[in-house]
N, CA and C atoms of all chains as a GROMACS GRO file, in nm:
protein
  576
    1UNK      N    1   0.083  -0.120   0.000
    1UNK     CA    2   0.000   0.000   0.000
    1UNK      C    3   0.087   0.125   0.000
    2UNK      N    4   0.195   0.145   0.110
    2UNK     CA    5   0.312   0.212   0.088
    2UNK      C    6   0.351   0.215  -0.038
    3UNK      N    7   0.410   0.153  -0.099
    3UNK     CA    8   0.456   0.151  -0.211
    3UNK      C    9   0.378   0.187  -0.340
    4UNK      N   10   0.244   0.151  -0.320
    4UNK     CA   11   0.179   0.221  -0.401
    4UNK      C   12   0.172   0.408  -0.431
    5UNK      N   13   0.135   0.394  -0.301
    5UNK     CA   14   0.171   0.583  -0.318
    5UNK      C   15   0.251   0.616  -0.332
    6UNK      N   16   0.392   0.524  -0.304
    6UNK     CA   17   0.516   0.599  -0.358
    6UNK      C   18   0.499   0.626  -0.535
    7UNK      N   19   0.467   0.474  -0.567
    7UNK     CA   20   0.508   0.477  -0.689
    7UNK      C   21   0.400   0.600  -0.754
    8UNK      N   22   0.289   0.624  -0.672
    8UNK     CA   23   0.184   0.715  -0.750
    8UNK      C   24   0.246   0.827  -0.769
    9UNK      N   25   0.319   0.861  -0.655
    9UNK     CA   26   0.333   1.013  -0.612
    9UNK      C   27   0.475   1.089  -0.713
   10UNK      N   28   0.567   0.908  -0.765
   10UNK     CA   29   0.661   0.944  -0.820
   10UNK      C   30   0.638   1.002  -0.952
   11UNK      N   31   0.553   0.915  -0.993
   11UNK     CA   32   0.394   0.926  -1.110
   11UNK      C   33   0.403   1.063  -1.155
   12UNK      N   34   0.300   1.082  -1.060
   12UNK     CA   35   0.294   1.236  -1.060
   12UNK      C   36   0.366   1.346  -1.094
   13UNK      N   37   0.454   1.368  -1.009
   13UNK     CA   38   0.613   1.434  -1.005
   13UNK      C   39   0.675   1.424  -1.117
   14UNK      N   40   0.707   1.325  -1.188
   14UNK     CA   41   0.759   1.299  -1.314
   14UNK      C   42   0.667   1.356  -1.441
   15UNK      N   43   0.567   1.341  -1.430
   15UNK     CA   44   0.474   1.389  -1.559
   15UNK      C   45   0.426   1.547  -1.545
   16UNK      N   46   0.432   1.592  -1.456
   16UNK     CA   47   0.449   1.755  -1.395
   16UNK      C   48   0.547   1.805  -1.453
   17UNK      N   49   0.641   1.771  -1.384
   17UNK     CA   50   0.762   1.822  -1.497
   17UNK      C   51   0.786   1.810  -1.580
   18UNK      N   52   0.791   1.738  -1.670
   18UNK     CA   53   0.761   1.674  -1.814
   18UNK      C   54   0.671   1.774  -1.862
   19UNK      N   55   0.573   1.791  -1.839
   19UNK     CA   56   0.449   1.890  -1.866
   19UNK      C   57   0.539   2.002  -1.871
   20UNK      N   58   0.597   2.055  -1.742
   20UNK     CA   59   0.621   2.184  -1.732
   20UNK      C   60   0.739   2.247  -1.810
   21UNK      N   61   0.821   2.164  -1.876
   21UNK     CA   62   0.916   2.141  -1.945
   21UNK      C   63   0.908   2.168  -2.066
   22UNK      N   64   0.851   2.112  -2.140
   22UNK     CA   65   0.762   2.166  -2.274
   22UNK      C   66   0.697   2.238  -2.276
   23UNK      N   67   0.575   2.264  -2.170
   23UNK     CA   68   0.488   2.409  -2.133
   23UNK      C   69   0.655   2.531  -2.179
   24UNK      N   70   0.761   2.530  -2.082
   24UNK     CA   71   0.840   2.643  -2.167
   24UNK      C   72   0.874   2.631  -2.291
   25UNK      N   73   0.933   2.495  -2.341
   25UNK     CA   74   0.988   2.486  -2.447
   25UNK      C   75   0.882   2.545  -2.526
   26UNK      N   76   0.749   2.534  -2.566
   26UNK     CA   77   0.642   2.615  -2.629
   26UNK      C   78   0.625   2.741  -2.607
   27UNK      N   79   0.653   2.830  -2.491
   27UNK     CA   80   0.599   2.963  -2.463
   27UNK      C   81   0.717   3.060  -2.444
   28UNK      N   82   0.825   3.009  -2.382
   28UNK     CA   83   0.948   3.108  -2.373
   28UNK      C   84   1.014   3.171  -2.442
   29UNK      N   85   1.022   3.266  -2.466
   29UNK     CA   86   1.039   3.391  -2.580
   29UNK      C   87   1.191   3.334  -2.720
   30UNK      N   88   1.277   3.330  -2.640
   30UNK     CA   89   1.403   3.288  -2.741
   30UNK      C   90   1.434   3.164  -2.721
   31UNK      N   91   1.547   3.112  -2.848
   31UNK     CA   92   1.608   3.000  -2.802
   31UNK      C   93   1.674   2.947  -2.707
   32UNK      N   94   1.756   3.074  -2.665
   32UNK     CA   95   1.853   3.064  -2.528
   32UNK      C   96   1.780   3.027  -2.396
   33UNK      N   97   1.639   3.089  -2.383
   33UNK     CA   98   1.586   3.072  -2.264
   33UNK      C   99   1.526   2.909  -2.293
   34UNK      N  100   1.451   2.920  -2.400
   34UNK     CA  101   1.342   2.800  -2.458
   34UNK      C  102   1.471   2.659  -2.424
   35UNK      N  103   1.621   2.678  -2.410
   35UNK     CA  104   1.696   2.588  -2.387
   35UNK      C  105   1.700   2.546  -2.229
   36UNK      N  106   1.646   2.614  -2.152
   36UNK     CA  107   1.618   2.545  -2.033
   36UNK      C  108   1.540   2.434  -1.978
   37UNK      N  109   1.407   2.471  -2.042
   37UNK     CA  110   1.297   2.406  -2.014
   37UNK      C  111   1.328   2.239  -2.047
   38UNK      N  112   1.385   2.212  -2.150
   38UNK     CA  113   1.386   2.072  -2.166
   38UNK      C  114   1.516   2.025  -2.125
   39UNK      N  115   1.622   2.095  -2.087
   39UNK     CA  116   1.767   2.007  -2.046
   39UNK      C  117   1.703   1.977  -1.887
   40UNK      N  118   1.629   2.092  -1.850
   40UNK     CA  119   1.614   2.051  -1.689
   40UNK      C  120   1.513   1.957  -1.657
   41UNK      N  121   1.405   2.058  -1.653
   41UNK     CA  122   1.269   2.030  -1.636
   41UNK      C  123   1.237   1.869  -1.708
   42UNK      N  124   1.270   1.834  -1.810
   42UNK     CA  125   1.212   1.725  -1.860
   42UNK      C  126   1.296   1.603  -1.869
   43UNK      N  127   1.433   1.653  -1.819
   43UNK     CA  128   1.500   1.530  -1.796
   43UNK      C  129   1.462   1.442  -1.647
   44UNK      N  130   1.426   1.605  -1.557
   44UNK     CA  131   1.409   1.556  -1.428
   44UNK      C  132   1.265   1.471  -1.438
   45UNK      N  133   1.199   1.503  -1.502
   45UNK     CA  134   1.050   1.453  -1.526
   45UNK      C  135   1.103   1.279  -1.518
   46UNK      N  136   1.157   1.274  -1.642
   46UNK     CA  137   1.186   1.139  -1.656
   46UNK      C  138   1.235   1.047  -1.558
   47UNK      N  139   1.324   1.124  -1.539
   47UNK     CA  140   1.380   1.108  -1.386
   47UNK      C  141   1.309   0.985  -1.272
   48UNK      N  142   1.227   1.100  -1.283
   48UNK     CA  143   1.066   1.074  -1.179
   48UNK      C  144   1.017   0.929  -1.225
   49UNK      N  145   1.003   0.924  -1.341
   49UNK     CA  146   0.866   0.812  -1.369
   49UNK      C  147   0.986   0.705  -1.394
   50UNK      N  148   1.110   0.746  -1.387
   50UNK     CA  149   1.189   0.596  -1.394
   50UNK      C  150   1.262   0.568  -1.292
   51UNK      N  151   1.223   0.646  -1.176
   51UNK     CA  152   1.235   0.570  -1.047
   51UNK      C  153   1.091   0.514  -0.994
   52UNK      N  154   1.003   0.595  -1.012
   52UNK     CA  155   0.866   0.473  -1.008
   52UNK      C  156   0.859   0.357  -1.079
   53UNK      N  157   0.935   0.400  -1.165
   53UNK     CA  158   0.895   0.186  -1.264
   53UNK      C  159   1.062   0.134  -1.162
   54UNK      N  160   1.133   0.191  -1.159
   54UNK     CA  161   1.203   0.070  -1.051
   54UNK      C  162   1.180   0.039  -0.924
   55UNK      N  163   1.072   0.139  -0.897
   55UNK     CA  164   0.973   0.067  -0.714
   55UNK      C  165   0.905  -0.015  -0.786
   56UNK      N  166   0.847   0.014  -0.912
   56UNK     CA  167   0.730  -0.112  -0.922
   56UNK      C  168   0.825  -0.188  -0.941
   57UNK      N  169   0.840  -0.235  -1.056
   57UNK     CA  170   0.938  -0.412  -1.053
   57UNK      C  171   1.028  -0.441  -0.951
   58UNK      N  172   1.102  -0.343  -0.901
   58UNK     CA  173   1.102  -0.417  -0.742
   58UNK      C  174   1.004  -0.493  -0.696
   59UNK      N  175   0.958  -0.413  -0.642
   59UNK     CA  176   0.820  -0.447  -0.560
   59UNK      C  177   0.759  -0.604  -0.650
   60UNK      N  178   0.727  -0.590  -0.787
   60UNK     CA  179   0.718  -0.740  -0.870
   60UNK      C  180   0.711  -0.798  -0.843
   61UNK      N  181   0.901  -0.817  -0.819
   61UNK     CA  182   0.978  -0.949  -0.898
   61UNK      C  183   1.072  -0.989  -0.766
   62UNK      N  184   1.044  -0.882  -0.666
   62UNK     CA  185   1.093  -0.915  -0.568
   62UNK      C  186   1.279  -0.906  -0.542
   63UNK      N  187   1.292  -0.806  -0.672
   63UNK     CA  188   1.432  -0.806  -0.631
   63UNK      C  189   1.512  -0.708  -0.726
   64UNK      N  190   1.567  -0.622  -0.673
   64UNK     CA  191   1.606  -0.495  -0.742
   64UNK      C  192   1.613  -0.514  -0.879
   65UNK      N  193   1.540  -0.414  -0.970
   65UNK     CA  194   1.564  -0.366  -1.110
   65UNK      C  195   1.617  -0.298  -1.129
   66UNK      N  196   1.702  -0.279  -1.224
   66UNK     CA  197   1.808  -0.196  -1.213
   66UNK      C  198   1.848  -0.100  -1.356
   67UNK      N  199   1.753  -0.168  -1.462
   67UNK     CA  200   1.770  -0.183  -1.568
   67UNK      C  201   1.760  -0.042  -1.626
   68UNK      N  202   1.647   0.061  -1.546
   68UNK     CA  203   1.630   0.150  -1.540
   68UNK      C  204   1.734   0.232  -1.508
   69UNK      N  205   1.833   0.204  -1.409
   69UNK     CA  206   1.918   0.326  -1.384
   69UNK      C  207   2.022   0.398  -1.535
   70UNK      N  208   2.041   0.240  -1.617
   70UNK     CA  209   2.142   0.228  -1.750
   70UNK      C  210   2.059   0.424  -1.796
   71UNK      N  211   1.900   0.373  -1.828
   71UNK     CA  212   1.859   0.508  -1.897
   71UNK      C  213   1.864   0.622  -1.813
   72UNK      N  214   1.871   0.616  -1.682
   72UNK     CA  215   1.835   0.736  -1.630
   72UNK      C  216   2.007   0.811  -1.620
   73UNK      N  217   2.116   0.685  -1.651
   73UNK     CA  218   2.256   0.747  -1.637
   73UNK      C  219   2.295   0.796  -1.783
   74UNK      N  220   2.172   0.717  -1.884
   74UNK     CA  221   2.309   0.779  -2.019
   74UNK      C  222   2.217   0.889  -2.009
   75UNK      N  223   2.058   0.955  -2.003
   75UNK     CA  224   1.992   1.065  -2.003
   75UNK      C  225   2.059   1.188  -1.942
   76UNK      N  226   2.091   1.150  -1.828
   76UNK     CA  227   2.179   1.270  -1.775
   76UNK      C  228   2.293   1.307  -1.787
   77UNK      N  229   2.362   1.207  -1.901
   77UNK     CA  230   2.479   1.239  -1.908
   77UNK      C  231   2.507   1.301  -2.043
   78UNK      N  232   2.355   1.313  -2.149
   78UNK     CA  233   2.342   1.310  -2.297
   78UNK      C  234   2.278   1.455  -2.288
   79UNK      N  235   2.227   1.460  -2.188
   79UNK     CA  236   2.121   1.611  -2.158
   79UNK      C  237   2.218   1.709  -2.191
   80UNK      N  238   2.322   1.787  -2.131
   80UNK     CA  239   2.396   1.858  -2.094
   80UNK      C  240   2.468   1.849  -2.242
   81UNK      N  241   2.557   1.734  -2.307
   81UNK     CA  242   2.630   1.772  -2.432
   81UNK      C  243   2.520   1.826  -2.515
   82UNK      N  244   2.412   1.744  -2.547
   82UNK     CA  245   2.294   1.820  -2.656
   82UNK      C  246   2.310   1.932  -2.681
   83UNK      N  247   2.264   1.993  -2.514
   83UNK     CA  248   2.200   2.146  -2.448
   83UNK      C  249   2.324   2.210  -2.547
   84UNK      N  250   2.444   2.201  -2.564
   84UNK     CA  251   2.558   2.239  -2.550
   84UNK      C  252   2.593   2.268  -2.704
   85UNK      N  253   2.544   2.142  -2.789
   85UNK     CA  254   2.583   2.157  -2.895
   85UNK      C  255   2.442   2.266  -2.988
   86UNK      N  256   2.351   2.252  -2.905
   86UNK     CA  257   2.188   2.298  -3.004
   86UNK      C  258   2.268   2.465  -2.955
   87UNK      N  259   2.299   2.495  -2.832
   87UNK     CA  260   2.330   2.650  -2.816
   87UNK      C  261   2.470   2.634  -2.906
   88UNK      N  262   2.568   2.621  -2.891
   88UNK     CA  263   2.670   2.625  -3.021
   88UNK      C  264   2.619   2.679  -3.167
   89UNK      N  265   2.524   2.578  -3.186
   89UNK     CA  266   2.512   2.597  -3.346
   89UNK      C  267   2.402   2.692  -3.362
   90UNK      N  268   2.341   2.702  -3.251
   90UNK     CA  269   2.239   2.871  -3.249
   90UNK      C  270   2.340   2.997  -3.248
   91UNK      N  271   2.435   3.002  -3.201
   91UNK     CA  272   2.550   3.132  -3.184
   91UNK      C  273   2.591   3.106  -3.329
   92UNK      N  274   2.622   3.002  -3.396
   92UNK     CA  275   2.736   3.032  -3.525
   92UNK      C  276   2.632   3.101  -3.657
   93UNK      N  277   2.493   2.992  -3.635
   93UNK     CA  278   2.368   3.039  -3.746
   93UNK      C  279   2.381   3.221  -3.708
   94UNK      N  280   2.390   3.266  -3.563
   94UNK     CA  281   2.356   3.386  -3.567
   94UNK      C  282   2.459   3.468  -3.592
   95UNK      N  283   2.594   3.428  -3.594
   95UNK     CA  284   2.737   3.510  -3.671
   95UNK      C  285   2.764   3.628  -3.546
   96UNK      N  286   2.845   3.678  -3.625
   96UNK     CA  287   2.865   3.737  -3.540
   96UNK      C  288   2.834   3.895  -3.525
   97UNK      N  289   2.735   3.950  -3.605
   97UNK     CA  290   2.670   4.060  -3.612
   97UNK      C  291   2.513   4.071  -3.546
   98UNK      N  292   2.537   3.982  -3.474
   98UNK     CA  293   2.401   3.941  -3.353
   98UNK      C  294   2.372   4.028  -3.298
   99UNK      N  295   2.323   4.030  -3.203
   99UNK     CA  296   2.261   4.099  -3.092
   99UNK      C  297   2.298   4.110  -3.007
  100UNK      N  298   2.432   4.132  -2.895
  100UNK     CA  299   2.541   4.186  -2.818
  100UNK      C  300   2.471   4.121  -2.657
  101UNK      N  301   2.525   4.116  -2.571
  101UNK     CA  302   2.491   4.070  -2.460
  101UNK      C  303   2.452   4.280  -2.341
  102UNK      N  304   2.348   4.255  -2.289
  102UNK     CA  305   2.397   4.409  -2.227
  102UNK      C  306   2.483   4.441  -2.149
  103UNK      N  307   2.531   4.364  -2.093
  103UNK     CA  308   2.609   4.322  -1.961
  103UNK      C  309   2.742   4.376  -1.990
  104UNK      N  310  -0.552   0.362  -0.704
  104UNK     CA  311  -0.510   0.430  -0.719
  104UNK      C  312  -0.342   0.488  -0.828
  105UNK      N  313  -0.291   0.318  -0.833
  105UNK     CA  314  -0.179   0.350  -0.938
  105UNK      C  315  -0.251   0.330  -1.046
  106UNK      N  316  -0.375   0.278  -1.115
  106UNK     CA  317  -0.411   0.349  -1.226
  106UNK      C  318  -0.449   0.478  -1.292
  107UNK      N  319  -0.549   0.549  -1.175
  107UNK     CA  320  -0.573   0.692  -1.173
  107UNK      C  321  -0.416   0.786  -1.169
  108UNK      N  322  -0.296   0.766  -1.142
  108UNK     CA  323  -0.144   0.823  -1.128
  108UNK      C  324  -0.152   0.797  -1.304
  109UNK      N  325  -0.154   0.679  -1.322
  109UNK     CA  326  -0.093   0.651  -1.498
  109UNK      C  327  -0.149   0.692  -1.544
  110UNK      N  328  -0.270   0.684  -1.540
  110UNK     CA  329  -0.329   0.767  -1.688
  110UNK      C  330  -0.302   0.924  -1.684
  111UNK      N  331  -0.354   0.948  -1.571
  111UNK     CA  332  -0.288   1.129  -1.524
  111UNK      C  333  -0.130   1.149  -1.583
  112UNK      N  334  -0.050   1.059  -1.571
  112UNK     CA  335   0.076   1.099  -1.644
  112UNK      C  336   0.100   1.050  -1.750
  113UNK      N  337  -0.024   0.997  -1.854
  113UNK     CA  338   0.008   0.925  -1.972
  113UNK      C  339  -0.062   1.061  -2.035
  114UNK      N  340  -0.160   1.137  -1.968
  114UNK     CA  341  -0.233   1.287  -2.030
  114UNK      C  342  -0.094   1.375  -2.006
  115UNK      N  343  -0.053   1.353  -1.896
  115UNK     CA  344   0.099   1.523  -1.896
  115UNK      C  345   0.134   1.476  -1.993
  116UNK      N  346   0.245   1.342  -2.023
  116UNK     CA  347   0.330   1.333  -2.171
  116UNK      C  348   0.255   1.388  -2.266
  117UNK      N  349   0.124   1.291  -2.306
  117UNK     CA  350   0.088   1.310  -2.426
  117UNK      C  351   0.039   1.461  -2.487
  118UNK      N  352  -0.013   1.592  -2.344
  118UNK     CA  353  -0.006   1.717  -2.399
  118UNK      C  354   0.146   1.772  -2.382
  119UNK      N  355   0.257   1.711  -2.316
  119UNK     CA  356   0.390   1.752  -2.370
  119UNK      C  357   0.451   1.751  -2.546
  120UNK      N  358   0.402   1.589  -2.565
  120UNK     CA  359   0.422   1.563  -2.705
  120UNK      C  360   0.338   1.664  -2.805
  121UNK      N  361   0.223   1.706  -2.745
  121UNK     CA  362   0.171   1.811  -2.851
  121UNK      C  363   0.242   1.935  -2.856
  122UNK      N  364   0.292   1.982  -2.724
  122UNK     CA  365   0.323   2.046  -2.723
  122UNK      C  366   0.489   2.151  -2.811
  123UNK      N  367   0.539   1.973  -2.779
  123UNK     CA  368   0.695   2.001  -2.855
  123UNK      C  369   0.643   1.969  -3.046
  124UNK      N  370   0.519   1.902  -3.068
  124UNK     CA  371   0.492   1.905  -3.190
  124UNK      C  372   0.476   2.076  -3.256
  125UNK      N  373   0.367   2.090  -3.146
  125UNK     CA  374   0.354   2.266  -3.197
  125UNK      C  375   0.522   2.343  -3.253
  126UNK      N  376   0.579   2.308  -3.146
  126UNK     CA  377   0.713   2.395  -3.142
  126UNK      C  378   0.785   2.332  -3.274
  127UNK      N  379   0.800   2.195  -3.291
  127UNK     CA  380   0.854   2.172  -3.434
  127UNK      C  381   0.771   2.184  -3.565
  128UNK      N  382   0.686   2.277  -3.550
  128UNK     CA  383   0.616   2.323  -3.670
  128UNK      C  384   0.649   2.479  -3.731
  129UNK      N  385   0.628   2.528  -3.552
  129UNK     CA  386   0.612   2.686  -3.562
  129UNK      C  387   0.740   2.710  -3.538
  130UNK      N  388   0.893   2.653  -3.455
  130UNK     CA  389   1.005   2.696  -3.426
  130UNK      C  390   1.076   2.804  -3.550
  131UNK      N  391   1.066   2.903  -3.511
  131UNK     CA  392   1.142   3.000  -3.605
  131UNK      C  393   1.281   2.985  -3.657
  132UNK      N  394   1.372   2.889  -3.596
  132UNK     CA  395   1.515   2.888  -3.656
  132UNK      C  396   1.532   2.731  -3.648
  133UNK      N  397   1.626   2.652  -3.688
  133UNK     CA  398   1.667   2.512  -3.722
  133UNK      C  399   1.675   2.468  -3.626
  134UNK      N  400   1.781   2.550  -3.507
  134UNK     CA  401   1.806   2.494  -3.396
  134UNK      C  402   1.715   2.487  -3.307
  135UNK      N  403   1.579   2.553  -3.333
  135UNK     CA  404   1.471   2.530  -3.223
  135UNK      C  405   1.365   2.379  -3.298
  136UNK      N  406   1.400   2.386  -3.349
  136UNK     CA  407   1.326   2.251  -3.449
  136UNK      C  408   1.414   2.121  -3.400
  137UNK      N  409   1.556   2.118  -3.409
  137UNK     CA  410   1.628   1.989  -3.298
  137UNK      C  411   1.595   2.022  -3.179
  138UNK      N  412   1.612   2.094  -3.136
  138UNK     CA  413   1.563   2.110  -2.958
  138UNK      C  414   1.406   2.082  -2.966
  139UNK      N  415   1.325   2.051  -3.037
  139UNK     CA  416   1.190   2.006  -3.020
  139UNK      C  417   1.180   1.828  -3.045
  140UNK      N  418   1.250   1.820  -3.141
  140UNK     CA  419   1.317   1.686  -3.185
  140UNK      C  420   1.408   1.619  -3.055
  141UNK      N  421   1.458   1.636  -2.985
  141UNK     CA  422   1.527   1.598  -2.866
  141UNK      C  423   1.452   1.574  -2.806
  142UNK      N  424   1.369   1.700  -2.747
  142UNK     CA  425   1.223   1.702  -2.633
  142UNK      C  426   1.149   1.532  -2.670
  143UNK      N  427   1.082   1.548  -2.753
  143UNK     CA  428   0.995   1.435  -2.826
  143UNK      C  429   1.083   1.260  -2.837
  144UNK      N  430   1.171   1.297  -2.831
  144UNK     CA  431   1.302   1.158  -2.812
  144UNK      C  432   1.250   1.132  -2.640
  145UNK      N  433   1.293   1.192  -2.592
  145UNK     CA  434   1.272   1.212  -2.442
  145UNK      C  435   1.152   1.174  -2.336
  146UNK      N  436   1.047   1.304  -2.447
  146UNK     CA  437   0.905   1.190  -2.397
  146UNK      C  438   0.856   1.116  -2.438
  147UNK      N  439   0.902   1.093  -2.528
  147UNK     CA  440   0.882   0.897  -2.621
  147UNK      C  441   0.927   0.827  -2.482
  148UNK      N  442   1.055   0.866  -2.465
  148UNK     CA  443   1.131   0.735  -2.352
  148UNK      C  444   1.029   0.736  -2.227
  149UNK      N  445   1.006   0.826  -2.174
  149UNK     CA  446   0.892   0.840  -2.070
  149UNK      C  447   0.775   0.765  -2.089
  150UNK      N  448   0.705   0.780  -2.222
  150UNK     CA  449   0.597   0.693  -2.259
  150UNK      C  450   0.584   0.602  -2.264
  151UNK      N  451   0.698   0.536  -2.308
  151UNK     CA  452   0.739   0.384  -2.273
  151UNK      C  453   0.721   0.291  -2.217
  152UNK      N  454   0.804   0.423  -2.088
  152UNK     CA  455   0.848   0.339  -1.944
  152UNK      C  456   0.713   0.327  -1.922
  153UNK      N  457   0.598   0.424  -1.909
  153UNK     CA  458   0.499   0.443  -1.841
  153UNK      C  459   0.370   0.329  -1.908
  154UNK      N  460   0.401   0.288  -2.036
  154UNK     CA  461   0.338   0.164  -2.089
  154UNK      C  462   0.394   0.021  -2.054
  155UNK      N  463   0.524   0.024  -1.985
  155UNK     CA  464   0.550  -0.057  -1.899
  155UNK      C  465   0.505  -0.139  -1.782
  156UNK      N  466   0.495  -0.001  -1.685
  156UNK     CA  467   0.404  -0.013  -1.584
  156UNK      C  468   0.300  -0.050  -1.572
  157UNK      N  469   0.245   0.046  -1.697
  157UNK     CA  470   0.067  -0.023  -1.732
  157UNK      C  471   0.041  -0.148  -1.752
  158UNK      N  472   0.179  -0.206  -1.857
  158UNK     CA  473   0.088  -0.354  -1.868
  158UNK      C  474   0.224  -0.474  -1.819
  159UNK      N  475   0.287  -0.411  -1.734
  159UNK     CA  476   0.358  -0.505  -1.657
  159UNK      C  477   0.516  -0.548  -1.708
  160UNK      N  478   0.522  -0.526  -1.801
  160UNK     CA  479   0.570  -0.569  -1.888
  160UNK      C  480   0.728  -0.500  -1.855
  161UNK      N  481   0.871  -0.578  -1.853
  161UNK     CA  482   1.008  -0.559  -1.853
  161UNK      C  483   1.039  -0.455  -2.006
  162UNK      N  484   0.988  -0.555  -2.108
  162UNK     CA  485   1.053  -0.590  -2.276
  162UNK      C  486   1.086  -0.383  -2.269
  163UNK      N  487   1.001  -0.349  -2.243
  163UNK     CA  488   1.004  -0.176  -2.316
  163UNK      C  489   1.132  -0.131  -2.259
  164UNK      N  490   1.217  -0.154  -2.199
  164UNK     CA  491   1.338  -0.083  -2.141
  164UNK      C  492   1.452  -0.044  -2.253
  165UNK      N  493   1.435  -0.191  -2.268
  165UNK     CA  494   1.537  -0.200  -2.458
  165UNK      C  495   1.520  -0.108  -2.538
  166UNK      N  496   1.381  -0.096  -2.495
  166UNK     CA  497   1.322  -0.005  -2.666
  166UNK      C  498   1.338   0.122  -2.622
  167UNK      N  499   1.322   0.133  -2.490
  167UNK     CA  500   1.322   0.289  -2.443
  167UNK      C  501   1.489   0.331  -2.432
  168UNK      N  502   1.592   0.200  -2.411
  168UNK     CA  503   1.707   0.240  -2.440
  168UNK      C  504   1.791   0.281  -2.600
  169UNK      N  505   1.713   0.271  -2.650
  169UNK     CA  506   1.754   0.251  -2.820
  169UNK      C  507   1.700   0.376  -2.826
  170UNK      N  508   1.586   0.401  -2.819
  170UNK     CA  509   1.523   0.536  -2.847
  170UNK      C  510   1.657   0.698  -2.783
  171UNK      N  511   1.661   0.646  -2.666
  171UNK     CA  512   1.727   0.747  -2.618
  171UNK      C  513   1.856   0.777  -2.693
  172UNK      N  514   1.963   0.634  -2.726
  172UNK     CA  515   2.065   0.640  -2.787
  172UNK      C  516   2.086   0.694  -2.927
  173UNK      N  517   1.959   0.667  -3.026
  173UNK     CA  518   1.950   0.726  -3.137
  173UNK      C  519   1.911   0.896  -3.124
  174UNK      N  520   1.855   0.937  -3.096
  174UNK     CA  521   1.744   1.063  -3.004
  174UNK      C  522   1.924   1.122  -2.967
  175UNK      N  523   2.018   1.079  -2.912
  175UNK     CA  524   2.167   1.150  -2.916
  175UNK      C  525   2.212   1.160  -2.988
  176UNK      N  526   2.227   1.051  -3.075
  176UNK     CA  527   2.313   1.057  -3.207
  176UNK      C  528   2.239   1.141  -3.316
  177UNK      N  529   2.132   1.144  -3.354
  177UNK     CA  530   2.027   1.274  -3.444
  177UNK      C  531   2.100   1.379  -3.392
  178UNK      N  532   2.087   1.406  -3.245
  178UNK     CA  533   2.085   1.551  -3.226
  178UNK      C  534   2.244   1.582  -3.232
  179UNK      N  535   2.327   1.519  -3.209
  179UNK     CA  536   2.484   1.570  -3.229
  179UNK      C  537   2.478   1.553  -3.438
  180UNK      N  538   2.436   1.480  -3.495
  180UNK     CA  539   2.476   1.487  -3.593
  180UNK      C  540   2.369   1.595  -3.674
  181UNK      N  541   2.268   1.626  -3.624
  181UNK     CA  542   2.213   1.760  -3.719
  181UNK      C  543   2.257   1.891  -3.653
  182UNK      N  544   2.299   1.843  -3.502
  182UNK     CA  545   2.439   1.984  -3.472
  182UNK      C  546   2.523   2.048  -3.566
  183UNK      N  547   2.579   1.921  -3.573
  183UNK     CA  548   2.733   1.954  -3.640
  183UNK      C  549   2.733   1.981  -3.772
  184UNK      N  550   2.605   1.882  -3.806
  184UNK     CA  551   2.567   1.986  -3.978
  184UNK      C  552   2.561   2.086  -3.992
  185UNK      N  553   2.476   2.158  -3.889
  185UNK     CA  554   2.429   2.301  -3.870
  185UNK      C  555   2.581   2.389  -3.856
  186UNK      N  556   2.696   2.304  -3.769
  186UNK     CA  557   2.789   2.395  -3.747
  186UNK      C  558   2.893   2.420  -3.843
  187UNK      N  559   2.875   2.231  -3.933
  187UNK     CA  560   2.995   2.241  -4.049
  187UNK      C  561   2.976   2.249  -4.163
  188UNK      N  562   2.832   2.203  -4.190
  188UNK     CA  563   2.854   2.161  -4.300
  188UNK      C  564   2.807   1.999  -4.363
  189UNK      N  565   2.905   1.967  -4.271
  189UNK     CA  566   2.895   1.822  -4.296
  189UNK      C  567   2.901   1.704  -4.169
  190UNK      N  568   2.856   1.565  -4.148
  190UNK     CA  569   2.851   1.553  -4.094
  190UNK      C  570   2.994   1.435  -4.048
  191UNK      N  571   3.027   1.396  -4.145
  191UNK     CA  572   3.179   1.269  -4.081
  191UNK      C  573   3.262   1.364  -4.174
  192UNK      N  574   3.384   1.411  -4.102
  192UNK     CA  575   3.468   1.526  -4.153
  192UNK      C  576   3.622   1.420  -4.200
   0.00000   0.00000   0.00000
């Protein structure tokens, strides 16, 4: 019964963010910002719902799954170069007669 | 009650996935069109997992691992197009 609400609550948590993640990627004004929403927000989402599927098959099979962590380690480790290379090649498309930082 | 959780988070993905669809329609520059393309890699893998749960089932991990690994390799290689040119230099 415990475990149920865990796994609900992880449920939850994970698809919130996920939601909220794309909610920016859709509404946030530029690319630079619109690059937050999904390196964070939606990795953590995932995050979420793939530590609930390793309470459930725990819980199963009666004995740690693990199989899940493989995705949740190359995700976070793939998030960050992406983020890295999509802003790269947004600075070179924009040259260097851009739009100046104010700072 | 863990059915009422799944379907509630099988509705967040699936208005995420509309959502990053919108954005790879309307995205104003290339690079916001891979960054929508990534997104959608991402909550594919989520969807997955979460059709997992639903019907019990191990097999989707594979698939949700393949997804993710390709979903990297797209996005570094329509990077580097974008940055070079080309893509095996």
């Amino acid at each position: 019964m415990l475990s149920e609400t865990l796994i609900s609550l992880f449920l939850l948590i994970g698809g919130a963010f996920a939601l909220i993640g794309s909610i920016g990627l859709a509404r946030l004004p530029d690319l630079f910002t619109r690059l937050h929403g999904p390196t964070k927000a939606t990795t953590l989402g995932v995050g979420g719902i793939l530590i609930a599927s390793v309470l459930h098959f725990s819980g199963q099979e009666h004995a740690l799954s693990l199989h899940e962590l493989l995705i949740t380690l190359f995700l976070f480790a793939t998030a960050p170069v992406s983020a890295y290379l999509i802003a790269r090649s947004a600075l070179h498309l924009r040259g260097p007669d851009g739009p100046k930082d104010e700072s | 009650m863990l059915t009422t959780a799944i379907t509630v988070a099988f509705f967040c993905i699936a208005a995420a996935l509309t959502l990053n669809f919108w954005r790879l329609f309307a995205g104003p520059t290339l690079p916001d069109r891979i960054l929508a393309l990534d997104t959608m890699a991402i909550n594919t893998i989520a969807l997955l997992i979460l059709l997992g749960i639903h019907q019990n089932l191990t097999e989707y991990f594979e698939a949700a691992l393949l997804i993710a690994m390709m979903g990297f390799i797209g996005t570094v290689a329509l990077c580097k197009y974008l940055l070079r040119g080309d893509i095996i230099e």
